[in-house]
PDB file of N, CA, C and O in Angstrom:
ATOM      1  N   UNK A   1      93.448  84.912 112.814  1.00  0.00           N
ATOM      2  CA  UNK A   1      93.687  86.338 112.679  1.00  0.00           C
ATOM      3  C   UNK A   1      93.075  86.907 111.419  1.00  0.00           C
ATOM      4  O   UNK A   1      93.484  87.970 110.952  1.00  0.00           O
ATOM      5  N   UNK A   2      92.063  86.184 110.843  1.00  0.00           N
ATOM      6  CA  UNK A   2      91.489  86.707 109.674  1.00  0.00           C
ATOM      7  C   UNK A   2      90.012  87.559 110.050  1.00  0.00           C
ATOM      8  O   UNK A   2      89.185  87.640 109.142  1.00  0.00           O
ATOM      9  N   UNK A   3      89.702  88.173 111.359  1.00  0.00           N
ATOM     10  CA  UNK A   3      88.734  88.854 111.477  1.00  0.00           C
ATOM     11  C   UNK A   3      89.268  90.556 111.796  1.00  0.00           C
ATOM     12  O   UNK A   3      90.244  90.760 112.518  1.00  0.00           O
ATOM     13  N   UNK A   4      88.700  91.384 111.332  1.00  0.00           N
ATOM     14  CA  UNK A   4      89.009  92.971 111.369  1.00  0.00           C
ATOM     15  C   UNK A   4      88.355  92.978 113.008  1.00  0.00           C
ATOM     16  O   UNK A   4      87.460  92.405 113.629  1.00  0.00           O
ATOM     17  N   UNK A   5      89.420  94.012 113.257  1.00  0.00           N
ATOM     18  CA  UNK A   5      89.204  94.533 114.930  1.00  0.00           C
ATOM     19  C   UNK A   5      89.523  96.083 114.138  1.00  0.00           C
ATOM     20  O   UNK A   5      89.782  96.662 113.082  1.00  0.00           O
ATOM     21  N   UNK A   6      89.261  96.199 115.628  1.00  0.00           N
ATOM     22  CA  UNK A   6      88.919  98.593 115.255  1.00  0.00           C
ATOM     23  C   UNK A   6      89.916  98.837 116.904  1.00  0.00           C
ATOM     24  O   UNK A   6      89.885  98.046 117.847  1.00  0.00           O
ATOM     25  N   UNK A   7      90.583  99.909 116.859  1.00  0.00           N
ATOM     26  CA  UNK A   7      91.219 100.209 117.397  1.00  0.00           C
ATOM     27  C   UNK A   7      90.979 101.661 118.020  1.00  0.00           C
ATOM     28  O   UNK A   7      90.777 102.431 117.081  1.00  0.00           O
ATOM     29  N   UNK A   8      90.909 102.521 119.599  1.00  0.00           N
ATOM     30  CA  UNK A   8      89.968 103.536 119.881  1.00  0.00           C
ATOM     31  C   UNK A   8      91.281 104.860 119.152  1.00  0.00           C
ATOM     32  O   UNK A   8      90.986 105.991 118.765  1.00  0.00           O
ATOM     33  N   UNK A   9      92.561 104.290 119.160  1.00  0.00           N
ATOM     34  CA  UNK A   9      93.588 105.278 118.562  1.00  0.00           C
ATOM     35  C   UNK A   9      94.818 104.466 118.220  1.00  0.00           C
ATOM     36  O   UNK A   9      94.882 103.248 118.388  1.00  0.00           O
ATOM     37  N   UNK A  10      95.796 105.221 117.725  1.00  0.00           N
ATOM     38  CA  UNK A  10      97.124 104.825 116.820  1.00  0.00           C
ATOM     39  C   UNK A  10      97.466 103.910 118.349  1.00  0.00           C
ATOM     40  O   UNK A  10      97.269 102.699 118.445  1.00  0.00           O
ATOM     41  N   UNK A  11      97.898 104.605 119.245  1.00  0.00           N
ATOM     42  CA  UNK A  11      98.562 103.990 120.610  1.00  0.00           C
ATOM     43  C   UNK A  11      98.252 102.741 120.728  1.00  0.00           C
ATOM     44  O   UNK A  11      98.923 101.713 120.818  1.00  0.00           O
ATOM     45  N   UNK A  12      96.945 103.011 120.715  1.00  0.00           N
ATOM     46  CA  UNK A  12      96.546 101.328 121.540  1.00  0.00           C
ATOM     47  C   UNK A  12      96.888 100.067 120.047  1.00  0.00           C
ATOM     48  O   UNK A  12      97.490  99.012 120.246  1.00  0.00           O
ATOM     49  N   UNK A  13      96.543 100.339 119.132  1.00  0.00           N
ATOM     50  CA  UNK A  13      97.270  99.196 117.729  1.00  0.00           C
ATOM     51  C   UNK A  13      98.387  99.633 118.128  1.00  0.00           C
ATOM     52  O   UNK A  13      97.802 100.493 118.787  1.00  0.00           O
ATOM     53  N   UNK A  14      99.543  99.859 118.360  1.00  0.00           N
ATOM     54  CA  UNK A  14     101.219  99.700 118.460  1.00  0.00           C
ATOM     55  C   UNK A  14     101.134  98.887 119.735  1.00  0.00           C
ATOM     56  O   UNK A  14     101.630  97.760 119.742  1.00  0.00           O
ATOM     57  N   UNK A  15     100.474  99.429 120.935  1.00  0.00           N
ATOM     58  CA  UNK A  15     100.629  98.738 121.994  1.00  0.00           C
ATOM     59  C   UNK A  15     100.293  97.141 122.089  1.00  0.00           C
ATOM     60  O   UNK A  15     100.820  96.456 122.966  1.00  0.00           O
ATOM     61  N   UNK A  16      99.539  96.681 121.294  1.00  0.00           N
ATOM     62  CA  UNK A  16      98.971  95.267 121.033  1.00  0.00           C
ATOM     63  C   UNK A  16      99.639  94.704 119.957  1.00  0.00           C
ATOM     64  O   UNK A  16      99.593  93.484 119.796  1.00  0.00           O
ATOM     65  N   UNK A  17     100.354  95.541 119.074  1.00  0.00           N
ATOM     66  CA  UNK A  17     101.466  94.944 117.915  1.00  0.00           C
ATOM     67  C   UNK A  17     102.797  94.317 119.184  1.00  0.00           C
ATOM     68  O   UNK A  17     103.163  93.154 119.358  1.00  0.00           O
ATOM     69  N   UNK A  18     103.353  95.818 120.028  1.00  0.00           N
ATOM     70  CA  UNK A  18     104.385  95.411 121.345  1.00  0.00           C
ATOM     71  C   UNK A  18     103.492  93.639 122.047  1.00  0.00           C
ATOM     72  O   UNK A  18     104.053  92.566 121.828  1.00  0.00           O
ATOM     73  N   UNK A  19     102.468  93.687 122.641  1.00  0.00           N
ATOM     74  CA  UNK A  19     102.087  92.976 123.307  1.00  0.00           C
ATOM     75  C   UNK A  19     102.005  91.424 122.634  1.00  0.00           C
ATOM     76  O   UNK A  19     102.238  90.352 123.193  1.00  0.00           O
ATOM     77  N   UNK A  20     101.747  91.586 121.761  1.00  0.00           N
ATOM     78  CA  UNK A  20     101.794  90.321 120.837  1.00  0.00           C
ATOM     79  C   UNK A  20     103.279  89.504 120.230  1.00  0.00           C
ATOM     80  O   UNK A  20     103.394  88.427 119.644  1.00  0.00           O
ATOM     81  N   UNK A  21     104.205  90.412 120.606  1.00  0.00           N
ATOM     82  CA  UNK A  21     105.624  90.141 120.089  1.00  0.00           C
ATOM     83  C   UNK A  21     106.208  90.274 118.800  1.00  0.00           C
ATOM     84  O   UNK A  21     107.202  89.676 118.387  1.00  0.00           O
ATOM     85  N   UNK A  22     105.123  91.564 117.869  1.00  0.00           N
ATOM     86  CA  UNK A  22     105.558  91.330 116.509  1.00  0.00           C
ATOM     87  C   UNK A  22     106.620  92.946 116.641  1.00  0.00           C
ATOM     88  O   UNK A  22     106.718  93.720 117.593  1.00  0.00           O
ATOM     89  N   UNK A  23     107.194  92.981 115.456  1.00  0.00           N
ATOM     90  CA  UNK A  23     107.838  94.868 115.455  1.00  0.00           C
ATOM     91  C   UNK A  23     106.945  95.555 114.691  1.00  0.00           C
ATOM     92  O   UNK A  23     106.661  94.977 113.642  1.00  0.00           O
ATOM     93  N   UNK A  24     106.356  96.707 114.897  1.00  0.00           N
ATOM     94  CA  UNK A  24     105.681  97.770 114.763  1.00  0.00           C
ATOM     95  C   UNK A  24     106.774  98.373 113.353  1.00  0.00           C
ATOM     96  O   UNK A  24     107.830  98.973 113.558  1.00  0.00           O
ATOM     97  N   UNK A  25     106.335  98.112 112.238  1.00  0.00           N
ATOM     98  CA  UNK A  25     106.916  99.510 111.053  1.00  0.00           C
ATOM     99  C   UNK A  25     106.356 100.581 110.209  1.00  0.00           C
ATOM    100  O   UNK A  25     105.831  99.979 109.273  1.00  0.00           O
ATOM    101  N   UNK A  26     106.209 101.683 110.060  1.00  0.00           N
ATOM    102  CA  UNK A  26     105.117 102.268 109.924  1.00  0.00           C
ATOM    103  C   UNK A  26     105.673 102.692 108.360  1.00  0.00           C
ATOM    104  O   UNK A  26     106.903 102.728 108.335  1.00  0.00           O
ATOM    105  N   UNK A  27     105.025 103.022 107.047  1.00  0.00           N
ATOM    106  CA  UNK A  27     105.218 102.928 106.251  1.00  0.00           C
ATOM    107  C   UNK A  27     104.331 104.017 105.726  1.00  0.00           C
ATOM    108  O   UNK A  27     103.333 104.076 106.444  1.00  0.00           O
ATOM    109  N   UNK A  28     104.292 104.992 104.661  1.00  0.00           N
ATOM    110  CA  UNK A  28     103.285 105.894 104.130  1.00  0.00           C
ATOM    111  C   UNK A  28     103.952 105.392 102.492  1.00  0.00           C
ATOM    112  O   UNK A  28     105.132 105.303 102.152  1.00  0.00           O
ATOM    113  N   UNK A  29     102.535 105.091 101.593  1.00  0.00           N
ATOM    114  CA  UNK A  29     102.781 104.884 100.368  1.00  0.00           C
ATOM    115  C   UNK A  29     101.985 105.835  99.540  1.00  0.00           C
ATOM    116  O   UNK A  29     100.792 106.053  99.753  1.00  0.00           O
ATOM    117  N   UNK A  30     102.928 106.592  98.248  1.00  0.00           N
ATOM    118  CA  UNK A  30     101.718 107.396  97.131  1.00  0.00           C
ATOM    119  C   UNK A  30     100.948 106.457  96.391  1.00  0.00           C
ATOM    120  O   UNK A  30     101.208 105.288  96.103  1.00  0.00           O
ATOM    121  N   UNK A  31     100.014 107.121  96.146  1.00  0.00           N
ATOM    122  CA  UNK A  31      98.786 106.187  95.490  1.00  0.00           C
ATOM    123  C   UNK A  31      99.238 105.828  94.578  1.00  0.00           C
ATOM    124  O   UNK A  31     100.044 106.603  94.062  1.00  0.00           O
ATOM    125  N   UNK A  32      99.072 104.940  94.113  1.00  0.00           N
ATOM    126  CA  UNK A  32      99.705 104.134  92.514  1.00  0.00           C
ATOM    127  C   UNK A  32      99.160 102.817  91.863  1.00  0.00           C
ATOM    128  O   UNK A  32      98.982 101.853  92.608  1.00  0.00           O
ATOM    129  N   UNK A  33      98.915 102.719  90.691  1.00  0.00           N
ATOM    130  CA  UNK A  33      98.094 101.378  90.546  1.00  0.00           C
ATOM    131  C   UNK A  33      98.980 100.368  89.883  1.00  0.00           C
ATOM    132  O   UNK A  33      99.853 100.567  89.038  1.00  0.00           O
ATOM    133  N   UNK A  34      98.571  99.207  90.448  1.00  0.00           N
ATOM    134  CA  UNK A  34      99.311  98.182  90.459  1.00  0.00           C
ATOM    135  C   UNK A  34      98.449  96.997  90.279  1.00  0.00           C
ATOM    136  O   UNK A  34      97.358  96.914  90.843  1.00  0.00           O
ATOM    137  N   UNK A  35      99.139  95.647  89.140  1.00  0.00           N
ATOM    138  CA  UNK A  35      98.157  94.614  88.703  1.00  0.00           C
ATOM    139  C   UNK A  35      98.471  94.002  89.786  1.00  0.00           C
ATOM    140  O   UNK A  35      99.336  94.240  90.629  1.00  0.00           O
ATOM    141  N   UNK A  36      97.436  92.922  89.663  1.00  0.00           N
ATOM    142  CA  UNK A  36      96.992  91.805  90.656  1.00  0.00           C
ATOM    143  C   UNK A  36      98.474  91.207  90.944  1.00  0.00           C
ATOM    144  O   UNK A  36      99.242  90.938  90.020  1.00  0.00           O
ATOM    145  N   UNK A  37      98.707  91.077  91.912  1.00  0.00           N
ATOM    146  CA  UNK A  37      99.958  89.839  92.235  1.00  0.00           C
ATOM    147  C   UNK A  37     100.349  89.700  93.719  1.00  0.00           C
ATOM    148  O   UNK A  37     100.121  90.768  94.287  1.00  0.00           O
ATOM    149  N   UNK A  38     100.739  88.982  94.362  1.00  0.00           N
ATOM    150  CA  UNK A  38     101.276  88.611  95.808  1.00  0.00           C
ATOM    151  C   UNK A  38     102.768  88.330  96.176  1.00  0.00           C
ATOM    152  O   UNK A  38     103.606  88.107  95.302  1.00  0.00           O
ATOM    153  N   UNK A  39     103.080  88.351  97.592  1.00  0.00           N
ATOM    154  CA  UNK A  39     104.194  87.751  97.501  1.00  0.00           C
ATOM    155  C   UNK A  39     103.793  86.745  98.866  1.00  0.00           C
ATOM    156  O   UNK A  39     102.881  86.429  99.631  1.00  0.00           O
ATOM    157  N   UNK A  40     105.561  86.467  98.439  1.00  0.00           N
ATOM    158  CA  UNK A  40     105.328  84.822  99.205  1.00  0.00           C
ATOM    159  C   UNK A  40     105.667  84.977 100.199  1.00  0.00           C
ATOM    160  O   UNK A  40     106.737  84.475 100.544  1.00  0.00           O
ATOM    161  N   UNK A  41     104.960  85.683 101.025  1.00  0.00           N
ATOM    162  CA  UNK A  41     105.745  85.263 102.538  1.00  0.00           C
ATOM    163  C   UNK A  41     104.486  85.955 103.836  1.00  0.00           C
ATOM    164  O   UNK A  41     103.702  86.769 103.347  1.00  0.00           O
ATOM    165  N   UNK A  42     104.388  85.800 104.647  1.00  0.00           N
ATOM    166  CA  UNK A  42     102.989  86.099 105.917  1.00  0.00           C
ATOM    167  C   UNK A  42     103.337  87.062 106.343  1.00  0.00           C
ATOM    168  O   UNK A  42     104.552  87.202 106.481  1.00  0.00           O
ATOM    169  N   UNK A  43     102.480  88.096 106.720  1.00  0.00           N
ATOM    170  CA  UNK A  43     102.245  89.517 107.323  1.00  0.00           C
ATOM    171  C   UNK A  43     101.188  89.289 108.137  1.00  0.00           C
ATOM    172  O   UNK A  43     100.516  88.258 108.119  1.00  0.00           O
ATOM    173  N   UNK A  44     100.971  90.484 109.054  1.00  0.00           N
ATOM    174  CA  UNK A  44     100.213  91.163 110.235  1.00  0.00           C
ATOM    175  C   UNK A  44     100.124  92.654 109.633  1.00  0.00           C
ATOM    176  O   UNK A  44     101.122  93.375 109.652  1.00  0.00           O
ATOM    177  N   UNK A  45      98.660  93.182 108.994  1.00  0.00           N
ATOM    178  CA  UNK A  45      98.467  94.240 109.003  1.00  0.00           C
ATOM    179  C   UNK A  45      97.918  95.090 109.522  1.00  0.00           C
ATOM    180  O   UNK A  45      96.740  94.991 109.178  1.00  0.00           O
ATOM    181  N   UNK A  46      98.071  96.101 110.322  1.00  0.00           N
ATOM    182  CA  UNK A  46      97.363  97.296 110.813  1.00  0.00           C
ATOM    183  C   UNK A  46      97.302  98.632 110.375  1.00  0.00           C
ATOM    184  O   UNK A  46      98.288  99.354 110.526  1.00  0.00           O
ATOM    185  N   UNK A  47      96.209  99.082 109.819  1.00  0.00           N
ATOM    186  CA  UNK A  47      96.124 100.378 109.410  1.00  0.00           C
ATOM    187  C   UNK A  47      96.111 100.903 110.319  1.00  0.00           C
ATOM    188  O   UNK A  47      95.695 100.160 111.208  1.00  0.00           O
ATOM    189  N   UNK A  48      96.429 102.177 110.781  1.00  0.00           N
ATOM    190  CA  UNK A  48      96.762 103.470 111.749  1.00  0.00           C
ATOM    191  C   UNK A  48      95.996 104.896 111.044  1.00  0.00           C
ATOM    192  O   UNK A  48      95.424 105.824 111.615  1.00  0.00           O
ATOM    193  N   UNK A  49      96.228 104.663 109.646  1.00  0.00           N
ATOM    194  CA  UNK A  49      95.592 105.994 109.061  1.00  0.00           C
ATOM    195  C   UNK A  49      95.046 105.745 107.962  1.00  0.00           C
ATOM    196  O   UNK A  49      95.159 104.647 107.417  1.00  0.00           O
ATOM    197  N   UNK A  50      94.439 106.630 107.518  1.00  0.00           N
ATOM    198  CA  UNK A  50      93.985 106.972 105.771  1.00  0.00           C
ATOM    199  C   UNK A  50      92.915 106.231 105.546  1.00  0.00           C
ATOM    200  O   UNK A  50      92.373 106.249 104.441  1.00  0.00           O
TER     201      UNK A  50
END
């Protein structure tokens, strides 16, 4: 799952998040800068906007 796919709209990425068995959460963040660091645990990301 480390290759970028493109999506033709928002629908169809939720519908393949549903299809895949993960939960869909949609999140809007203000811009803000932040140092280098990670956390410990695995994600599935899909941008929808911006």
């Amino acid at each position: 799952m480390n290759d970028i796919q493109y999506f033709e709209d928002e629908a169809q990425a939720y519908a393949e998040i549903e299809a895949l068995g993960y939960h869909a959460l949609a999140l809007d963040f203000a811009k803000e800068e932040s140092p280098f660091h990670w956390h410990d645990f695995d994600s599935v990301l899909y941008i929808t906007g911006g």
